[in-house]
DOMARMAR-72574 format. One record per residue (C-alpha): z negated, y, x negated; residue in three letters; residue number from 1. Coordinates in steps of 0.1 Angstrom, whole numbers, plus 5000, padded with zeros to 4 digits. Layout:
    Z    Y    X code pos
    Z    Y    X  ALA NUM
...
END
This chain:
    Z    Y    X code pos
 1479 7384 8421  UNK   1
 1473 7376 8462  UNK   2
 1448 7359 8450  UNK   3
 1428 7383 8432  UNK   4
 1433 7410 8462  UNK   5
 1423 7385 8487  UNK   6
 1391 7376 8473  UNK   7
 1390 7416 8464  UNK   8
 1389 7420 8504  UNK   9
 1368 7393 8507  UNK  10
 1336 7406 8485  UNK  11
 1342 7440 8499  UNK  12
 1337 7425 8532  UNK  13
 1305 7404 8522  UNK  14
 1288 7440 8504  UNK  15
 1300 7458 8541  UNK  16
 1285 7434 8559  UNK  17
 1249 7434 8538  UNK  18
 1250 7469 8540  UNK  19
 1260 7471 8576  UNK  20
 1249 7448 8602  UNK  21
 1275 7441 8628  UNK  22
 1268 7456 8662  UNK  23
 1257 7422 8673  UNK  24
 1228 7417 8651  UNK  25
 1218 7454 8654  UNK  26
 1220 7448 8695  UNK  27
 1193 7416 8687  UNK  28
 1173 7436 8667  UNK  29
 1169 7461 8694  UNK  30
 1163 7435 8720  UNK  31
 1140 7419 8700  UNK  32
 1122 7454 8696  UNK  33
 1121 7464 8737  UNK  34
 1107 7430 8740  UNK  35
 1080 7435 8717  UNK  36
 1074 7472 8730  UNK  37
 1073 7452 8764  UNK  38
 1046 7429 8752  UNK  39
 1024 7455 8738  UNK  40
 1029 7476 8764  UNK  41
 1019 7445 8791  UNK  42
 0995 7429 8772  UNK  43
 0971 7468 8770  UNK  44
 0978 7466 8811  UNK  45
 0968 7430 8814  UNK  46
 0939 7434 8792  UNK  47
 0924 7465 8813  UNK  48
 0932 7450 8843  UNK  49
 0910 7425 8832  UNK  50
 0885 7446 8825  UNK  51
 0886 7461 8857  UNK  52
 0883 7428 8875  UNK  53
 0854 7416 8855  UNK  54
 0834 7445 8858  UNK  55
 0831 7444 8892  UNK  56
 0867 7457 8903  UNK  57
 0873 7430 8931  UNK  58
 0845 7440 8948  UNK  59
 0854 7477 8944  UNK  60
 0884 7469 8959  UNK  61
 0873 7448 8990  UNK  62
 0849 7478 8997  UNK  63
 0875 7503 8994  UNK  64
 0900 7485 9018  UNK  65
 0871 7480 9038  UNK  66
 0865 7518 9040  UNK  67
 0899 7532 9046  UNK  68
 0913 7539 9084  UNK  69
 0940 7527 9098  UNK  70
 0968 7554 9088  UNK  71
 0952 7554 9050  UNK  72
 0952 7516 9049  UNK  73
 0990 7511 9061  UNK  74
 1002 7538 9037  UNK  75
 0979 7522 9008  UNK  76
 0997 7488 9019  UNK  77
 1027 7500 9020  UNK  78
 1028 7514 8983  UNK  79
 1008 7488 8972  UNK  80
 1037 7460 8989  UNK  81
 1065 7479 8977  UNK  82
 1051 7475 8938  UNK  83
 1047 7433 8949  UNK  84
 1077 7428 8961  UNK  85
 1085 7431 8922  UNK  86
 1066 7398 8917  UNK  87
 1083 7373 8939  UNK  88
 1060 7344 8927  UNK  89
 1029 7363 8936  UNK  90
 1040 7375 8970  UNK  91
 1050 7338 8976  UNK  92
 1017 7322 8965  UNK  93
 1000 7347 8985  UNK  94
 1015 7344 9018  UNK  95
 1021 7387 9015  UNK  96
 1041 7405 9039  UNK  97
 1053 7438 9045  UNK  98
 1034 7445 9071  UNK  99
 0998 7431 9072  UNK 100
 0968 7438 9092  UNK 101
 0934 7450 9071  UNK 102
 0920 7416 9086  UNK 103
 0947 7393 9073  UNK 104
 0945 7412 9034  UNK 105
 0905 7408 9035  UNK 106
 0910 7376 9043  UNK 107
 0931 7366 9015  UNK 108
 0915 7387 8989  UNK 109
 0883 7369 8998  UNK 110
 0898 7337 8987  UNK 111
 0899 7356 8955  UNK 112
 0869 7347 8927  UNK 113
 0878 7364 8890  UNK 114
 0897 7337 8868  UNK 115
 0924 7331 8898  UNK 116
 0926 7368 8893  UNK 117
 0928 7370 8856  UNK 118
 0956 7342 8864  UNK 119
 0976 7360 8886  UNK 120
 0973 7386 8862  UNK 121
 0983 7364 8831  UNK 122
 1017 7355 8854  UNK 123
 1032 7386 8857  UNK 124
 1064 7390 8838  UNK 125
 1058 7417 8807  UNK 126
 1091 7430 8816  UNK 127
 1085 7439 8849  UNK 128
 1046 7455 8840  UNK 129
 1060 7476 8816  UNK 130
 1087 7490 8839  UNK 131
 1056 7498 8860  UNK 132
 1041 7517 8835  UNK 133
 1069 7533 8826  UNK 134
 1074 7546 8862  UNK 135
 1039 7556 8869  UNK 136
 1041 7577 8836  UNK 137
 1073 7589 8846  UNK 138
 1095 7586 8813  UNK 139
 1126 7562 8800  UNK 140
 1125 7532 8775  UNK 141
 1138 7563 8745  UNK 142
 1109 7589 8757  UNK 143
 1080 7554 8756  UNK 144
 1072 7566 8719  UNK 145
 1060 7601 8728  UNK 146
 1033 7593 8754  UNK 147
 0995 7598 8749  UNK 148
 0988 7566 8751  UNK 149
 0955 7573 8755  UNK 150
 0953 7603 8780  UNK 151
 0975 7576 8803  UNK 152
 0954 7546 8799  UNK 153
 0924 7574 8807  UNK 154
 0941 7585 8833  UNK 155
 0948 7548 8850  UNK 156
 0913 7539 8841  UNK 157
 0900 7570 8865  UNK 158
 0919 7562 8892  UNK 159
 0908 7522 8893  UNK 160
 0876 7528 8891  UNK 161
 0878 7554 8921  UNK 162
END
């Protein structure tokens, strides 16, 4: 009789679990769907910012720094440092600091030609790009599947190529 009501337990256990996942495997599932989300999300950003590089956007942003004063450059820095800082490996390879001169970021930008840029590009973490983007849009990983994708990439689009 124990017999029969173990391997009763048992099969009710195996059609529970194929009907219900543990918590583990569900957890997996939805880490392996923020990655993905992550890598779509990254790879759209990569991609335009690769289009805005090869159309001409390195030299549209060597004239702009060129262009700004003093007070606009430090504060254009500053925001600009404080997304970076985000990229350890860049900021390393670069030689950025906190606080450079116009001079000193010229400089370095003009070491710059378009494939170490796409590289540079290609070597920042999806995880951290889609953060970003999640910021500048100003929503949470649950609210991602609401934006207008479109209206947002429009909208990045216009500023770059200000």
């Amino acid at each position: 009789m124990q017999a029969g009501w173990y391997s009763r337990i048992a099969i009710a256990c195996m059609l529970l679990g194929a009907a219900c996942p543990p918590a583990r495997a569900a957890a997996a599932q939805t880490g392996r769907l923020e990655q993905a989300r992550e890598f779509v999300v990254a790879s759209a950003l990569k991609t335009a910012a690769k289009g805005f590089i090869a159309t001409g956007g390195l030299a549209k942003v060597k004239a702009k720094i060129e262009t700004l004063d003093d007070r606009a450059f430090a504060r254009d820095y500053a925001q600009t440092y404080a997304y970076l800082k985000d990229y350890p490996a860049l900021v390393k390879q670069e030689s950025l600091r906190p606080n450079m001169s116009r001079k000193e970021v010229l400089r370095i930008i003009g070491t710059w030609d378009n494939a170490k840029v796409f590289r540079m590009i290609d070597g920042l973490p999806n995880h951290t790009v889609a953060a970003h983007f999640q910021h500048y849009v100003g929503v949470t990983t649950d609210e991602v599947d609401s934006i207008d994708v479109r209206r947002a990439a429009r909208d990045i689009f216009e500023r770059l190529s200000k």
